[in-house]
C-alpha positions as CSV (number, residue, x, y, z in Angstrom):
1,X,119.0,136.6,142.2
2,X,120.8,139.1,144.6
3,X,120.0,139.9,147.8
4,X,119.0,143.6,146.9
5,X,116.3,142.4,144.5
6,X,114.5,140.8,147.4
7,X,114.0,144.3,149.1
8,X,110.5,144.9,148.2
9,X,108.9,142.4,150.3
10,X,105.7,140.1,148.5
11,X,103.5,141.7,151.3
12,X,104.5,145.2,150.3
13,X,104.6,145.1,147.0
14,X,101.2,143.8,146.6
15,X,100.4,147.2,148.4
16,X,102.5,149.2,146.5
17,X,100.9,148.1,143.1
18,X,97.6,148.8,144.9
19,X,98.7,152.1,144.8
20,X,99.5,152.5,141.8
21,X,96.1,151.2,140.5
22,X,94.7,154.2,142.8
23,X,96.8,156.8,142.1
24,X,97.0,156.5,138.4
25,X,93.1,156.4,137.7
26,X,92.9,159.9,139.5
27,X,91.6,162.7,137.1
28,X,94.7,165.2,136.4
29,X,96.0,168.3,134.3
30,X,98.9,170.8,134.6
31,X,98.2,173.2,137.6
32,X,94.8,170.9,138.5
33,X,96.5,168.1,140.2
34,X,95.0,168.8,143.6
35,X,93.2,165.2,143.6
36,X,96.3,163.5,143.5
37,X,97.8,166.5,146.1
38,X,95.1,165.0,148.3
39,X,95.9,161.4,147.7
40,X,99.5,161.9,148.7
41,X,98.7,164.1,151.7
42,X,96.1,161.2,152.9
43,X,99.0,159.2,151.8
44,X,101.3,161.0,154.6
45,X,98.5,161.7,157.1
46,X,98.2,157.8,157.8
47,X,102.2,157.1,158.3
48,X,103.4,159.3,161.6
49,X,106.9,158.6,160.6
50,X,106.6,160.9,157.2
51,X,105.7,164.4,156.8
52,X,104.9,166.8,154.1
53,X,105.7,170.4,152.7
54,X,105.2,172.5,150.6
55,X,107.0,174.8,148.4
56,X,105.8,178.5,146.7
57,X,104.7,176.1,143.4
58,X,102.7,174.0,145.2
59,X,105.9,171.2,144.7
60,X,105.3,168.7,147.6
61,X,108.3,167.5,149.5
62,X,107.9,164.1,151.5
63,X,110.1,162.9,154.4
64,X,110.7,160.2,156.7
65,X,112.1,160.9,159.8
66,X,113.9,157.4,160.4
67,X,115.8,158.2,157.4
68,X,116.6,161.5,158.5
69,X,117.5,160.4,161.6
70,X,120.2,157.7,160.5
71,X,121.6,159.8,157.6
72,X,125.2,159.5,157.0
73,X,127.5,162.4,158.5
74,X,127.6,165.5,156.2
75,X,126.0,163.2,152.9
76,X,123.7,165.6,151.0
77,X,119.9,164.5,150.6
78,X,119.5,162.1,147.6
79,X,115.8,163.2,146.1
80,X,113.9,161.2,143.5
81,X,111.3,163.5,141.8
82,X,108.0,162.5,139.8
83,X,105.4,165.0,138.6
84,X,101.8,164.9,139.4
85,X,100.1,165.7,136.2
86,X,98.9,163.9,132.9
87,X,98.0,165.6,129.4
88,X,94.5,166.4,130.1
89,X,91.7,169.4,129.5
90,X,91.1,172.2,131.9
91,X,87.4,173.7,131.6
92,X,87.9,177.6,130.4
93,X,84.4,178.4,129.6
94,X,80.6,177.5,128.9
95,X,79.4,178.4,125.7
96,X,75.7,177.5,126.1
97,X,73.8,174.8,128.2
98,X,75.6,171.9,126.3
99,X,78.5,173.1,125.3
100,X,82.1,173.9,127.1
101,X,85.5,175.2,125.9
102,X,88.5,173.2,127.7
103,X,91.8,173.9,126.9
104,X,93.9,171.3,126.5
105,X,97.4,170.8,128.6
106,X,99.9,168.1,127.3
107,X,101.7,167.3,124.4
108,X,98.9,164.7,121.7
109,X,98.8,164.6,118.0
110,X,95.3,166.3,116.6
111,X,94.9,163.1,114.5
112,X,93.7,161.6,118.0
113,X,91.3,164.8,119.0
114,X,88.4,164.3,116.4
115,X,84.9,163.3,118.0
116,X,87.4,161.7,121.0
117,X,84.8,161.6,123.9
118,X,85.8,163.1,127.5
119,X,84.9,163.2,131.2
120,X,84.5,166.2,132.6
121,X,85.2,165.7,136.3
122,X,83.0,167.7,138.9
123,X,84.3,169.3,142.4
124,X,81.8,167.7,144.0
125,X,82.2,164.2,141.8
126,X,80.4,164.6,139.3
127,X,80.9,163.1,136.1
128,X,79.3,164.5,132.9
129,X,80.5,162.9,129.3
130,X,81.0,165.1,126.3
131,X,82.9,164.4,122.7
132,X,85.3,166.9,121.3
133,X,83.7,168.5,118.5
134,X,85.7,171.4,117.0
135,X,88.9,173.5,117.6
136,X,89.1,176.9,118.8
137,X,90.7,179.2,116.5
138,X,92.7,181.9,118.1
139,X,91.8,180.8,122.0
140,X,92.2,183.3,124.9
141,X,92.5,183.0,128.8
142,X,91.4,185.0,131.4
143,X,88.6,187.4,132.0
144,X,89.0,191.2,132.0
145,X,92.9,190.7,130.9
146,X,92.2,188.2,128.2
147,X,95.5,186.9,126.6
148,X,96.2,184.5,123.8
149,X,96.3,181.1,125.2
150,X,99.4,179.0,124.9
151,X,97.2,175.6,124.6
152,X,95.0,174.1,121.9
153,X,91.4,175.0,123.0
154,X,88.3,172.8,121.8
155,X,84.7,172.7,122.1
156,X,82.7,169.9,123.5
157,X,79.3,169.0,123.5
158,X,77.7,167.0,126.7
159,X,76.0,163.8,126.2
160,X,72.1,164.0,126.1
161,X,70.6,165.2,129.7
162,X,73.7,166.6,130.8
163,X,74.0,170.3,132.0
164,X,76.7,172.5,131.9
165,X,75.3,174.9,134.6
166,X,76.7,172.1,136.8
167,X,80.1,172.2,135.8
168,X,82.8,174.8,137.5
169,X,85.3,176.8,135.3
170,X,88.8,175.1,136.2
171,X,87.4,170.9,136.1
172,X,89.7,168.9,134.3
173,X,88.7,166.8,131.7
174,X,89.8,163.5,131.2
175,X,89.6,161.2,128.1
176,X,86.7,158.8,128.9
177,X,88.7,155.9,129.5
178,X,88.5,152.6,132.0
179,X,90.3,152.9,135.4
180,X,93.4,150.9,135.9
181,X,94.1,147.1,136.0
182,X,96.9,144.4,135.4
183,X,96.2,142.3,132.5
184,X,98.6,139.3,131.8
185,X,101.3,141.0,133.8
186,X,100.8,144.3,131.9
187,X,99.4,147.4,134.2
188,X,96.6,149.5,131.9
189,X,95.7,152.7,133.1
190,X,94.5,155.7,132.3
191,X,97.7,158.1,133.6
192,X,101.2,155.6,133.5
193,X,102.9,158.7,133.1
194,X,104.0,160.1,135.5
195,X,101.9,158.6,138.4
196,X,103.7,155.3,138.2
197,X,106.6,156.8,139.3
198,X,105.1,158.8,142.0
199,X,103.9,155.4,143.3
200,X,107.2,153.6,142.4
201,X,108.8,156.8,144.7
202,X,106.6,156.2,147.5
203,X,107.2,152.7,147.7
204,X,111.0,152.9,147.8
205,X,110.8,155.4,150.5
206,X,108.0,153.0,152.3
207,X,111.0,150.6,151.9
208,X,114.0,152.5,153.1
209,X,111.6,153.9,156.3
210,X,110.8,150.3,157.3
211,X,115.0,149.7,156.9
212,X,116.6,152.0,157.4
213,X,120.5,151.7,156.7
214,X,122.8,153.9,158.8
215,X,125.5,156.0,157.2
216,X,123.7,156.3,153.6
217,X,122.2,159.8,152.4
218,X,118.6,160.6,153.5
219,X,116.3,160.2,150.5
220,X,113.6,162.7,150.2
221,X,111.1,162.7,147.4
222,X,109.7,165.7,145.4
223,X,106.3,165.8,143.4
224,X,106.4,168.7,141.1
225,X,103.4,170.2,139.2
226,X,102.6,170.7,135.6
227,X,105.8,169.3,134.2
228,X,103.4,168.3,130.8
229,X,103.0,172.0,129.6
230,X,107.4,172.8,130.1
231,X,108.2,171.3,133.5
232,X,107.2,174.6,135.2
233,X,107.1,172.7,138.7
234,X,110.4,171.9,138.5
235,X,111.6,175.4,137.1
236,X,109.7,176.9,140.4
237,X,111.6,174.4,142.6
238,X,115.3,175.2,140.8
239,X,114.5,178.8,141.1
240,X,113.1,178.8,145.4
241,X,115.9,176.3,145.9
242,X,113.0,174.0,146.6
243,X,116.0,170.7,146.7
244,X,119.4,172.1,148.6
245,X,122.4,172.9,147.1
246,X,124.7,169.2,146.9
247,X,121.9,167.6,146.8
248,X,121.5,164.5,143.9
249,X,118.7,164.2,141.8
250,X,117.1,161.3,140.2
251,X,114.3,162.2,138.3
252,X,111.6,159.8,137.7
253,X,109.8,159.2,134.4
254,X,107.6,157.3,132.4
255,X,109.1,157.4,128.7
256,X,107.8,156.1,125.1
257,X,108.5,152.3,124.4
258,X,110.3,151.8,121.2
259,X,111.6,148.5,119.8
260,X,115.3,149.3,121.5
261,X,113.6,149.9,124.7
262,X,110.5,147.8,125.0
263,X,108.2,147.6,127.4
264,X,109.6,144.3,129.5
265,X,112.8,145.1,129.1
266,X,113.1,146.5,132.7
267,X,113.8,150.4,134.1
268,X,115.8,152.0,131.8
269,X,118.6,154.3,133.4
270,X,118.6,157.4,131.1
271,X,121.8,158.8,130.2
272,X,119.9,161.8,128.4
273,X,117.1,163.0,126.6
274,X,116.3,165.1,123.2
275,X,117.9,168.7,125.5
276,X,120.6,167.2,127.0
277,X,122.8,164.4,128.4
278,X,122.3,164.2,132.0
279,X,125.5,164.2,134.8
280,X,127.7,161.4,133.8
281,X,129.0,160.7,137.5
282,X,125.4,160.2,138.7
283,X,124.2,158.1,136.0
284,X,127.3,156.6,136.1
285,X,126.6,156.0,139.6
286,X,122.9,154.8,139.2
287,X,124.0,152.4,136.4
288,X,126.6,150.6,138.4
289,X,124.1,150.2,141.6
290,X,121.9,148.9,138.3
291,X,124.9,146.1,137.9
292,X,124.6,145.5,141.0
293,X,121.1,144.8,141.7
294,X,121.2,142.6,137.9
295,X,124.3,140.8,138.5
296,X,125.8,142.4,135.2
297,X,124.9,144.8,132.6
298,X,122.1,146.0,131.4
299,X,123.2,144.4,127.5
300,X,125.4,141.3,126.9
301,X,128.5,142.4,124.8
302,X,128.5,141.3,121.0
303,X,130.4,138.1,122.3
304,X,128.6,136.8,124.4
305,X,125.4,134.3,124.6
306,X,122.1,136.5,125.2
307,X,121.9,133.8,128.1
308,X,124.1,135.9,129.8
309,X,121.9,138.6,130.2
310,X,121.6,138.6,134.1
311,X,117.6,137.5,135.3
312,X,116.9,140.7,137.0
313,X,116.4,142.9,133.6
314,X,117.2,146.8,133.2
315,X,118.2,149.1,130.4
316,X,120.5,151.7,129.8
317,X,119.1,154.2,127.2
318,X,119.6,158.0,125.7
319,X,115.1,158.3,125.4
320,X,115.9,161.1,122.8
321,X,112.2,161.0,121.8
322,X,110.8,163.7,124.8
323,X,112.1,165.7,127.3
324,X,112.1,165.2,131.6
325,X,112.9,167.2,134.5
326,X,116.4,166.0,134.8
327,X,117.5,168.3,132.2
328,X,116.1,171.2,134.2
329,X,117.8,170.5,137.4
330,X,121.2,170.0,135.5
331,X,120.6,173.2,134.0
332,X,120.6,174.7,137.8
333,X,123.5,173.0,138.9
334,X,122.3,170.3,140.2
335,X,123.8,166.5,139.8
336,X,121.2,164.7,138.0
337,X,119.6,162.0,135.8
338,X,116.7,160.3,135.4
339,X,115.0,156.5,135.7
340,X,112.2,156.0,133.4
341,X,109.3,153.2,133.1
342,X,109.2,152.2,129.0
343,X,105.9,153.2,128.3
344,X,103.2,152.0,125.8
345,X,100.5,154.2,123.8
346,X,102.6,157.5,125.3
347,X,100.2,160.1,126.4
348,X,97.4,157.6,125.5
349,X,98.0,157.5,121.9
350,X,97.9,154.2,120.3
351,X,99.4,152.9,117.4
352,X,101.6,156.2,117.1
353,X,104.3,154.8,115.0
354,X,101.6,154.2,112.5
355,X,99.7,157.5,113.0
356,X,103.0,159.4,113.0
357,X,103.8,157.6,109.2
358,X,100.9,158.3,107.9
359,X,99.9,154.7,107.3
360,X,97.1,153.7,110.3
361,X,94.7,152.4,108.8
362,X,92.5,153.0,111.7
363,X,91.4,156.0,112.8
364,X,93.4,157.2,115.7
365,X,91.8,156.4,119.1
366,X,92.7,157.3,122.6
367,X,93.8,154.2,124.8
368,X,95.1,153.6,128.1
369,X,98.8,154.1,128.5
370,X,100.5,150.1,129.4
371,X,103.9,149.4,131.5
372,X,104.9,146.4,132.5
373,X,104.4,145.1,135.8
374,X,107.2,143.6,136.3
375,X,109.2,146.8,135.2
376,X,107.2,149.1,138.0
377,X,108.9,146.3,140.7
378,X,112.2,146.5,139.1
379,X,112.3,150.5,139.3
380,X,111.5,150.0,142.9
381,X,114.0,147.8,143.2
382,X,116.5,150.0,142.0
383,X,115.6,152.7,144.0
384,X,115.8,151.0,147.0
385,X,119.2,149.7,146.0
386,X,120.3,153.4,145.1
387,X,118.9,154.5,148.4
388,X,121.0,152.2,150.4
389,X,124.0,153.5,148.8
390,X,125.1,155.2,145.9
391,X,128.6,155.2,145.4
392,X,131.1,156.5,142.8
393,X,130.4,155.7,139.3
394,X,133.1,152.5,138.1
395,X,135.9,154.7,137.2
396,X,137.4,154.0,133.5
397,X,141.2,154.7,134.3
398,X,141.7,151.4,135.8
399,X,140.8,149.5,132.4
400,X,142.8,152.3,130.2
401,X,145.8,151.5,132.6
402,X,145.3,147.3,132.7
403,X,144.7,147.7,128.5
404,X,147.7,149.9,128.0
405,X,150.1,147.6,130.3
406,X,148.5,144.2,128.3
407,X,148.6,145.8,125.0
408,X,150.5,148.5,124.1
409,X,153.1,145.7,122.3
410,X,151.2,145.5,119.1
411,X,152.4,149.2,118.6
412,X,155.8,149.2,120.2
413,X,158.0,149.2,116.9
């Protein structure tokens, strides 16, 4: 073990999985993510040393001032983003005393939307049950300037006694599912993605405010909204110049698991997604710290022992199956790339590879998203690590030059 994978203290990282526990059970939906606004402002309210802001979009910016105020001459802000929203139903209308239209925000297969019972979560906490019960053909939005709604709209009927006069256009709608919990070293909870990472942020700053290290960029974070219906936070924040020009980005994510990139296998440093292929300095940059922090890289090479693979696991991946917010801030300039969490039953659907194939033999049910535990300390490692000091990516001319000089014989005729 290295030196930099002790950062995270035992006492603090007991708290910071605390908060993830909190923070991901919190009911949440593109452009309804005001409970978890009010977690992170109670969050910042309690710590003198931080403050918060906030942007046109509602995009949250958190800062410490002992980073700020040890910030290396002329360095540009480093900010690690996470968005505060999970694929969930919005409330659009009440169709009679038991039954409601929601709308629903997030990307799931319909295959998991039959009968699938929901929470429908009250202003005032309330909780009323209710199971989807039919799609809306043709839905609308809005009252006197009714429009054709971009998201799949279904009806839902309350359980027995409930009432829908009690219920506020606007509630979000959760799938009725347990809060979170570690299980065998495996977190289960109802909203991994992307509230893991907004914990995981908030714990590396926590980290870097309690030491500080003079001379190394100021890290910032930034929460963005309703990144699960086309990252429109983060489109609001490139457009107000929410994050300053120079600045780096390292978008945080939580990305489907496949058997390349299992869940275990540590944080995965994402070289691209299914739009693009994020800035190559930065990753390159993020990967070496990586190395670092491991003690080697993230794969042995085909001739080595797999007991060479360095105790301190993390994996370097393309996670072409989605899309993140690092693709948008490239697309405005900005140096980025993201660090993701491998994620089990993505967006709560289990047993897609099955469902997706056609062959479940089940019918497919709505769990709790899973990420290992051990893989929520490592990304806070790394962050720490990158937050201390992010240098150049390991520059490839050297080895060219040393391989050309040792080698170029077998060619010389």
């Amino acid at each position: 073990m290295t030196d930099v994978e002790r950062l995270v203290k035992p006492d603090r990282g007991a708290e910071y999985l605390q908060w993830l526990l909190d923070v991901s059970s919190i009911p949440t939906a593109a452009g309804r993510e005001h409970r978890v606004m009010a977690w992170i402002d109670r969050w910042v309210s309690a710590r003198p040393g931080f403050s918060v802001r906030r942007d046109a979009a509602g995009n949250m910016t958190i800062e410490s001032r002992s980073l700020a105020a040890c910030a290396g001459c002329g360095l540009a802000p480093l900010y690690l983003t996470a968005h505060m929203d999970h694929p969930a139903f919005v409330v659009e209308r009440v169709i009679s005393p038991s039954v409601v239209e929601l709308s629903f925000r997030g990307g799931v297969m319909e295959d998991y939307f039959s009968r699938a019972r929901v929470t429908i979560h009250g202003e005032s906490g309330s909780r009323v049950g209710a199971a989807v019960i039919e799609k809306v053909e043709s839905p609308v939005i809005g009252g006197g300037e009714a429009r054709p709604s971009p998201f799949g709209h279904y009806l839902a009927e309350l359980e027995a006694g409930a009432d829908a006069s009690a219920l506020t256009l606007g509630d979000v709608a959760t799938w009725d599912l347990p809060s979170a919990e570690v299980i065998d070293g495996v977190v289960h909870s109802p909203a991994c993605d992307d509230l893991a990472a907004v914990a995981a942020a908030l714990g590396a700053l926590d980290t870097l405010a309690h030491e500080p290290t003079p001379g190394a960029a100021e890290v910032r974070l930034l929460f963005t909204r309703s990144e699960e219906i086309g990252f429109i936070g983060a489109i609001a924040a490139c457009r107000d110049r929410t994050i300053p020009s120079g600045a780096r980005v390292i978008a945080l994510e939580n990305s489907r698991a496949f058997a390349d990139s299992p869940v275990g296998g540590g944080p995965i440093v994402r070289v691209g997604d299914r739009l693009s292929v994020f800035s190559a300095s930065l990753t390159g940059a993020v990967s070496r710290r990586a190395e670092e922090v491991a003690g080697g890289p993230a794969a042995v090479a085909a001739t080595q022992k797999n007991s060479a693979r360095p105790g301190w696991k993390w994996q370097r991946k393309l996670m072409a199956g989605g899309a993140c917010e690092a693709s948008v801030f490239c697309d405005a300039g900005y140096e980025a790339t993201c660090v993701c969490l491998p994620l089990g039953n993505y967006h709560n659907m289990s047993d897609l590879d099955a469902v997706q194939a056609g062959v479940n033999t089940d019918r497919p049910t709505i769990r709790r998203e899973f990420i290992a535990l051990s893989d929520y300390e490592g990304l806070i490692d790394l962050l720490v690590a990158c937050g201390r000091g992010l240098g150049a990516s390991a520059p490839v001319r050297p080895m060219v030059e040393r391989l050309w000089a040792q080698r170029r014989f077998v060619i010389d005729l």
